[in-house]
C-alpha positions, 0 to 999 in steps of 0.5 A: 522506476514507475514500471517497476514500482507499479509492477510489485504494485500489481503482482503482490496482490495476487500473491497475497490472495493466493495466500489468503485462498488458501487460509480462508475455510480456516479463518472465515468465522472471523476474516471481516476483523482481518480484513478490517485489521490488516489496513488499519495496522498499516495504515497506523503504523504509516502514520505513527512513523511519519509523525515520529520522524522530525528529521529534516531530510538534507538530500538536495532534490536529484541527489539519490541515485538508485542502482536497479537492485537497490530500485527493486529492493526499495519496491517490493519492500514498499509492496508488502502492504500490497500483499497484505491487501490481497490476503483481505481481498481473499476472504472478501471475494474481490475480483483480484486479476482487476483489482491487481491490474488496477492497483498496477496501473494506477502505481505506475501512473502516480509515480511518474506525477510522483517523480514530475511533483516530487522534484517540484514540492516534495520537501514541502507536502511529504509529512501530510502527504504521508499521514494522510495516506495511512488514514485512507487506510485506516478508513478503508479499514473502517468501512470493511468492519461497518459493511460486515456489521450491517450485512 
């Protein structure tokens, strides 16, 4: 599960900086307000949905069994914000074969202490968890407008 999470993980950023190369003379007056909106939007959108959502989840911890297309299915649709991500790495000129590599590597590792944590406390931190993650996000966002304004 971590391998092929951390691989979707890894490899939409590329794809995502392809798209954005490609763009990127197009839209360079204004790409600082991309890169700005794309984390913010999802970031946001992270959190409003888990806000949202007052369901209390009934599965009993091991309960869901994933079947490797439904696995695959469920990590490239959790990788599209990867993507996104990538096309903001493009107008900023990061280095996208470390930054992919890292994001990879570092998915891989947090959903193997994701699966070990998750069976332990899951039920108990996952809205925090959650909104917490959308407002990194939305700092990240933040912190692209604020280096633009003052550069």
């Amino acid at each position: 599960m971590a391998l092929i999470f951390g691989f979707f993980q890894g490899v939409l950023p590329l794809l995502g900086y392809g798209i954005g190369s490609l763009v990127q003379d197009c839209i360079q007056d204004f790409d600082h307000w991309i890169a700005f909106a794309l984390p913010a939007i999802i970031g946001g959108k992270m959190m409003v949905e888990r806000l949202r959502n007052t369901e209390t989840e009934t599965d009993e911890p091991g309960s869901l069994t994933l079947s490797l297309p439904k696995l695959v299915t469920q990590a490239l649709a959790t990788s599209i914000d990867a993507l996104v991500i990538g096309i903001g790495f493009a107008f900023l000129e990061m280095n996208i074969f470390l930054s992919a590599g890292i994001i990879g590597i570092v998915t891989f590792f947090f959903a193997m202490l994701g699966l070990r944590l998750g069976k332990a406390i899951g039920a108990k931190v996952r809205k925090g968890v959650e909104v917490l993650g959308g407002l990194v996000l939305i700092l990240i966002g933040l912190k692209i407008i604020l280096e633009h304004a003052i550069a």
